[in-house]
C-alpha positions in Angstrom: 115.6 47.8 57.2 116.6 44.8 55.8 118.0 41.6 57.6 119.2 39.3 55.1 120.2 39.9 51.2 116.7 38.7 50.3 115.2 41.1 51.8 117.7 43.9 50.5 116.9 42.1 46.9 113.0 42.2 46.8 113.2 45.8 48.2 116.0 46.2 45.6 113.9 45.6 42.9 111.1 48.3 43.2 114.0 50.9 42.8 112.8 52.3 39.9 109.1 52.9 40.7 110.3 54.8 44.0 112.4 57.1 41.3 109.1 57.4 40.1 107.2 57.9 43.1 110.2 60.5 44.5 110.3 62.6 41.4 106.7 63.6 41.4 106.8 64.2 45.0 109.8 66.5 44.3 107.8 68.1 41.5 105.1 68.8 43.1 106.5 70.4 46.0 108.1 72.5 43.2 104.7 74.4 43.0 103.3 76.9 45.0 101.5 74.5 46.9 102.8 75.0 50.7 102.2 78.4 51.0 100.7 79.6 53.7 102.2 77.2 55.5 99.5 76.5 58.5 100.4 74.2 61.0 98.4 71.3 59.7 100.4 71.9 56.1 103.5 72.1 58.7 102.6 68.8 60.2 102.1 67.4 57.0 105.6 68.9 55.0 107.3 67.6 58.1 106.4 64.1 58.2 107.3 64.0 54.1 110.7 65.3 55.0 111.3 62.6 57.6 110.0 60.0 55.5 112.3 61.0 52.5 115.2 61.2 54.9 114.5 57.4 56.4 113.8 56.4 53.1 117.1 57.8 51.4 119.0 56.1 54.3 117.3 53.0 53.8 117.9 52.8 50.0 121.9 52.9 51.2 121.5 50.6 53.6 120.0 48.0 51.6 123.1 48.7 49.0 125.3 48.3 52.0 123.8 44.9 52.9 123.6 43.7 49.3 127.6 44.7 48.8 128.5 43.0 51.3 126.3 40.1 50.7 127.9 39.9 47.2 131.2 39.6 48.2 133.5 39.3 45.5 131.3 38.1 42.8 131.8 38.2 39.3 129.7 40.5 37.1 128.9 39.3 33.3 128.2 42.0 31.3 124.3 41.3 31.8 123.9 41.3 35.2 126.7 44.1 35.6 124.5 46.8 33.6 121.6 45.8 35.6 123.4 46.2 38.9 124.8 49.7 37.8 121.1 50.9 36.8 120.4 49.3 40.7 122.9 51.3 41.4 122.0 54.8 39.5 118.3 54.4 40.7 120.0 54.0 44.2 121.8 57.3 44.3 119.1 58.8 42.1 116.4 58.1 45.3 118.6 59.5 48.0 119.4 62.3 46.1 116.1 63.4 45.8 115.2 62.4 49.1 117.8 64.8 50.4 116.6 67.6 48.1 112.9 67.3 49.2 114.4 67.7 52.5 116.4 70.6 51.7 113.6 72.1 49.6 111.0 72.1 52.7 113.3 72.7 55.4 113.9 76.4 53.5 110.1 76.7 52.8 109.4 76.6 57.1 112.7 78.7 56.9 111.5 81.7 55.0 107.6 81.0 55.5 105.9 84.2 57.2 103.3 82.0 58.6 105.4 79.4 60.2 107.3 82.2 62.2 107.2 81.9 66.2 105.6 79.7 67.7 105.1 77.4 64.9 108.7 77.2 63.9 110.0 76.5 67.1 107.7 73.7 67.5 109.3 72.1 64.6 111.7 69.5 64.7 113.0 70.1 61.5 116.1 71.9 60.4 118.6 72.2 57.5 120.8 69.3 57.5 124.8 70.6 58.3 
């Protein structure tokens, strides 16, 4: 998490290769590829799910710090279509984040294999 706007900044500006790095997770969960879900695949789908949910809240956060770090500070028309892209590559992330999340959390859902024992070991459930 970021302590200062610098920090918020340099993290800031590898937005768009997370997109990147988001989208292909989201597409390849999009395949047939957690099926059967064994535990060690279960271990493995629920760290991704945690990690795109503290990474979605982490890409706010650092948008929180870096509003409030801006203040009230002008935009040129330069700098003001770089911060909405910022901005769009922002939401962009945490939206996906969220729908990987949603996407595994109904794979261990309607899985056969992670039924019982397996499920209820599971920390993971569908957000409310």
């Amino acid at each position: 998490m970021p302590a200062t706007v610098g920090d918020a900044t340099a993290v800031r500006n590898g937005f768009h290769s997370l997109v990147f790095d988001v989208t292909m997770a989201l597409d390849t969960l999009s395949l047939p590829v957690l099926e059967p879900l064994t535990p060690g695949r279960l271990l493995d789908v629920t760290v991704l799910a945690l990690s795109c949910l503290y990474t979605g809240v982490s890409v706010a956060t650092f948008m929180a710090v870096l509003q409030v770090g801006s203040g009230l500070q002008l935009r040129t028309a330069s700098t003001g279509s770089k911060e909405e892209d910022y901005e769009k590559d922002a939401a962009t992330i945490v939206q996906k984040c969220l729908d990987i999340y949603e996407l595994i959390s109904q794979a261990i859902s309607s899985s056969r294999r992670a039924g019982g024992e397996v499920t209820s070991e599971s920390t993971l459930s569908s957000p409310v």
